[in-house]
C-alpha positions as CSV (number, residue, x, y, z in Angstrom):
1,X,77.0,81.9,115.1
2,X,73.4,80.8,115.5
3,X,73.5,78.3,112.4
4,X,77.0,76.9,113.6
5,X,75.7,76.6,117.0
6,X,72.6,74.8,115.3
7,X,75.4,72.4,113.8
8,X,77.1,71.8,116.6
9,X,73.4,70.5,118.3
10,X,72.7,68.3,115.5
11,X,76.5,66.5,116.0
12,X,75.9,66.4,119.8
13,X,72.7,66.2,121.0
14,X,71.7,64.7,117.8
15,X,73.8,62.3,116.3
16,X,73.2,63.4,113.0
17,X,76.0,65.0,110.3
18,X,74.7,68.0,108.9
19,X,74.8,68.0,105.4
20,X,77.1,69.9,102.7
21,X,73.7,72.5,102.1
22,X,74.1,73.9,106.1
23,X,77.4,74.5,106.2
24,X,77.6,76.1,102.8
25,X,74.9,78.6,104.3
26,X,77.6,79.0,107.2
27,X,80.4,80.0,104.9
28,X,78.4,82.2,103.4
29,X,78.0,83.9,106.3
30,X,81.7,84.3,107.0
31,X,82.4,85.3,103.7
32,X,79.9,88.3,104.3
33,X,80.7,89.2,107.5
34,X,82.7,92.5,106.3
35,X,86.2,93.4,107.4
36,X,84.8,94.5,110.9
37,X,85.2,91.4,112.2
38,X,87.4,89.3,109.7
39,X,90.0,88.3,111.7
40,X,87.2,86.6,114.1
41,X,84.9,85.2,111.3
42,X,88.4,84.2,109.3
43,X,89.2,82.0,111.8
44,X,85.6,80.7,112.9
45,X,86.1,79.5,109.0
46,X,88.8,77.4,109.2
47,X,87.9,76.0,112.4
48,X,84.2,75.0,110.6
49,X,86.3,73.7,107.6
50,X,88.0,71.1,109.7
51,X,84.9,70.2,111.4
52,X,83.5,69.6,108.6
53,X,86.6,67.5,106.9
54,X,87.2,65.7,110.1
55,X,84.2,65.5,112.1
56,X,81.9,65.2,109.4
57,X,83.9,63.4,106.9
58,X,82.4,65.8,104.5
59,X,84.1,66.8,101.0
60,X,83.7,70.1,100.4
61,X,82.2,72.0,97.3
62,X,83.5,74.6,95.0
63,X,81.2,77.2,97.1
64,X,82.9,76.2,100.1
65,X,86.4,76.5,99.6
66,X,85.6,79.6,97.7
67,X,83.3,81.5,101.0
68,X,86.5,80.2,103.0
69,X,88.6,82.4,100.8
70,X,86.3,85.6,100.9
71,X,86.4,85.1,104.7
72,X,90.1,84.7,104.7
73,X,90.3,88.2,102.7
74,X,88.1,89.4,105.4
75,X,90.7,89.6,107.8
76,X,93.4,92.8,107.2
77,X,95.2,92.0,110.2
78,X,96.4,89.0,108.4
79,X,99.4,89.9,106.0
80,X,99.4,86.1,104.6
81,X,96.3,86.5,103.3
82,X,96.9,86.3,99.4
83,X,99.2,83.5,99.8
84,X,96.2,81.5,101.9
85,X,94.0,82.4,99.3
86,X,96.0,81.4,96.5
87,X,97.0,78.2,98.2
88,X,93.3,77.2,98.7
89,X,93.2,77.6,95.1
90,X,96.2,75.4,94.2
91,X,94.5,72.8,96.5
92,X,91.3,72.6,94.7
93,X,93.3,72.1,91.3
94,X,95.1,69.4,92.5
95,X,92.3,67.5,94.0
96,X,90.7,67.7,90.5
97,X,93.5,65.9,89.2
98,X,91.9,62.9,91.6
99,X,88.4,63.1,90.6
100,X,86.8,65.3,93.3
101,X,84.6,67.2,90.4
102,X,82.8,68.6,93.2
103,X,85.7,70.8,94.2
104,X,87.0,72.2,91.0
105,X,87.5,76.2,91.3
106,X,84.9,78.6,88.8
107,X,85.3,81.6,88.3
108,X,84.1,83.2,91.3
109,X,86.7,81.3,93.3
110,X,89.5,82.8,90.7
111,X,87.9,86.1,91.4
112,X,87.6,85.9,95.4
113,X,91.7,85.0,94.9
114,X,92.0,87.9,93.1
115,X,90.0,89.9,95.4
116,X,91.4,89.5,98.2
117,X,95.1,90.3,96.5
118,X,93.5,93.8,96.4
119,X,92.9,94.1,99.9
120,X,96.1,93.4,101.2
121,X,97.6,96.4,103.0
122,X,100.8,96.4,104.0
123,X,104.8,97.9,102.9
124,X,105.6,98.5,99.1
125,X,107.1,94.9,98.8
126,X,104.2,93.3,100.6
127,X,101.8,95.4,98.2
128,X,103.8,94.3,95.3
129,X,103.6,90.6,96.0
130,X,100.4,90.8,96.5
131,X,99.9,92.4,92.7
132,X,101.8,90.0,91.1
133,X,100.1,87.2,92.3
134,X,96.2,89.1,91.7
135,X,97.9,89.0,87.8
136,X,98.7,85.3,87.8
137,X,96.1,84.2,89.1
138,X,94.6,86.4,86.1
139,X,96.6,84.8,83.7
140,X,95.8,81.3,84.9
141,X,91.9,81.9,84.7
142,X,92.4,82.9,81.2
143,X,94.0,79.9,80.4
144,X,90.4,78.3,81.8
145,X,87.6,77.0,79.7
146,X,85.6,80.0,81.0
147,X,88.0,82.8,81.1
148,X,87.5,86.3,83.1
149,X,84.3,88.0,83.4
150,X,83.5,91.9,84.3
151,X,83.9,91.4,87.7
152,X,87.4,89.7,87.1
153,X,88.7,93.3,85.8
154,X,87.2,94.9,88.2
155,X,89.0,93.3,90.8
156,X,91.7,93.8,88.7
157,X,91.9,97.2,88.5
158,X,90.9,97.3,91.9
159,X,94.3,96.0,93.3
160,X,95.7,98.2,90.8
161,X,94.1,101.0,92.8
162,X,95.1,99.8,96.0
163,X,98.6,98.0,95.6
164,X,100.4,100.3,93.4
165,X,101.2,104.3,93.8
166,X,98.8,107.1,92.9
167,X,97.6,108.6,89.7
168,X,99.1,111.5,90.0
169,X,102.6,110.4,91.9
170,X,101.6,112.5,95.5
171,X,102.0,108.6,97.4
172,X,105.1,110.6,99.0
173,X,106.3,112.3,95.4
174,X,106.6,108.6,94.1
175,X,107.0,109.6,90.1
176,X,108.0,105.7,89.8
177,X,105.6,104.0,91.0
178,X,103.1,106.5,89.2
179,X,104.6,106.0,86.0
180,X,104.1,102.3,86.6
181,X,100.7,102.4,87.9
182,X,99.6,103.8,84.5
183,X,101.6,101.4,82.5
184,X,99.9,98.5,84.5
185,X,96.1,99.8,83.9
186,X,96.7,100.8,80.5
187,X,97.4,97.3,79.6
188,X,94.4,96.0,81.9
189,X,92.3,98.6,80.2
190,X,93.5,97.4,76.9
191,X,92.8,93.9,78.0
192,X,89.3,94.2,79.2
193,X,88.8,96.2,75.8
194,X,89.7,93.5,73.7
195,X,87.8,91.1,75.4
196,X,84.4,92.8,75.4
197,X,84.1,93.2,79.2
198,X,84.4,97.0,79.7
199,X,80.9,97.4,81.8
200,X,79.6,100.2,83.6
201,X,81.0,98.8,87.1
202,X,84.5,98.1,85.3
203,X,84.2,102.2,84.0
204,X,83.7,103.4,87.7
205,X,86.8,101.1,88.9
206,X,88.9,102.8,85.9
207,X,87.5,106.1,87.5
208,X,88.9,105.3,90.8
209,X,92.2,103.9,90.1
210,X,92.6,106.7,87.7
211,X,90.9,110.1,88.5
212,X,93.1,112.3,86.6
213,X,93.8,110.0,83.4
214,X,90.6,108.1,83.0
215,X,89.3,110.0,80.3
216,X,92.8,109.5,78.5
217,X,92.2,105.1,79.2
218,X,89.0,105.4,77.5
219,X,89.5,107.5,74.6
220,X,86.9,109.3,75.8
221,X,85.6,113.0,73.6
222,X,86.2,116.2,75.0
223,X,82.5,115.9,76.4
224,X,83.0,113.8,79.8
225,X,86.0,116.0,80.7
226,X,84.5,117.3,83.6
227,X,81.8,114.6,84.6
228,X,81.7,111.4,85.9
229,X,79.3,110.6,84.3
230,X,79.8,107.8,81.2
231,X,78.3,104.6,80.7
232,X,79.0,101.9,78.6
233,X,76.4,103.2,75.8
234,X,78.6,105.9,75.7
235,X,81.2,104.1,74.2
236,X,81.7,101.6,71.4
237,X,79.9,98.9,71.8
238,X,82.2,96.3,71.2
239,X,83.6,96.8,73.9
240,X,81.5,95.3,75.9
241,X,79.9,92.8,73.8
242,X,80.9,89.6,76.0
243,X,79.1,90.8,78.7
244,X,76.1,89.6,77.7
245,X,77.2,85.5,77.5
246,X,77.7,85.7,81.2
């Protein structure tokens, strides 16, 4: 609040237009503010964003738009938040199409989209929206010149966690959902497998989302039955030989 109020004094008192550097620093702030206070600091965003547009006449950056959308995921009281999220997203690939380089998405906006899919709580069909959209927004970043990283799957499998039964079907005796849990990340499993991004923070999500059938994902030897305790080393090392590009 200090920096924005700093903003406010240089527009004011001033009569100078911050630059794009100090509000990126403000975003930044938002987008780290923790769910504590999202719905506050998810707000304060927006209303910065359109000083910034209109008061300003600034155009915002990549980092911008993607801090506004980690401080949009911020806020669990809102239950719109994937689609804002994934609308910010659509936004900055249209204004590609018109020339504003400056704005194209990376990979961490893909991920923050994805991220903040996995944090939407709500009923089954809200929960199941909010899946399906964290997986096309998957599929479209694969279709990207720089494709998904670790931390991609491990958002990944983190909405899997959060969206989608329980490993062992006790979410109110729901065998179905279950069932369709492990179908979904034994193909994300597979896919991160394939790809050569199965890193130690992609193992622990695995763990999580699947604490009585992680073992089973991972091919693992009789060995780690009854510890937690596997790294990547402990497993072939092709699968996670694309780690090291990024």
């Amino acid at each position: 609040d200090k920096a924005v109020s700093l903003i406010w004094e240089m527009i004011e008192t001033h009569k100078m237009t911050p630059d794009l550097f100090c509000f990126e620093k403000c975003f930044e702030a938002y987008a780290k503010s923790g769910s504590d206070n999202g719905t506050e600091s998810a707000q304060k965003s927006r209303d910065l964003f359109q000083l910034m547009e209109e008061g300003c006449e600034l155009v915002p950056s990549e980092r911008i738009y993607t801090n506004v959308i980690r401080a949009i995921g911020n806020d669990d009281s809102d239950p719109e938040k994937a689609d804002k999220a994934k609308a910010i997203l659509d936004y900055m690939m249209e204004i590609v199409r018109h020339e504003n380089v400056k704005g194209a998405p990376t990979i961490f906006t893909y991920n923050a989209v994805i991220n903040v899919c996995a944090s939407v709580k709500g009923d089954e069909s809200e929960r199941a929206v909010a899946l399906g959209m964290a997986f096309q927004v998957f599929n479209e970043l694969r279709a990207t010149k720089f494709g998904p990283d670790q931390m991609t799957y491990s958002s990944l499998l983190r909405a899997c966690a959060n969206l989608v039964g329980s490993d062992d079907g006790s979410d109110d005796n729901d065998i179905v959902s279950c069932e369709r849990r492990k179908e979904i990340l034994k193909e994300t499993i597979e896919t991160c497998i394939e790809e050569g991004y199965l890193g130690d923070m992609v193992i622990r999500d695995i763990q999580v989302a699947a604490p009585n059938s992680w073992t089973e994902f991972l091919k693992c030897s009789d060995k780690f039955k009854n510890t937690d305790l596997i790294s990547r080393t402990d497993l072939p090392s092709k699968w996670s030989r694309s780690i090291r590009k990024h």
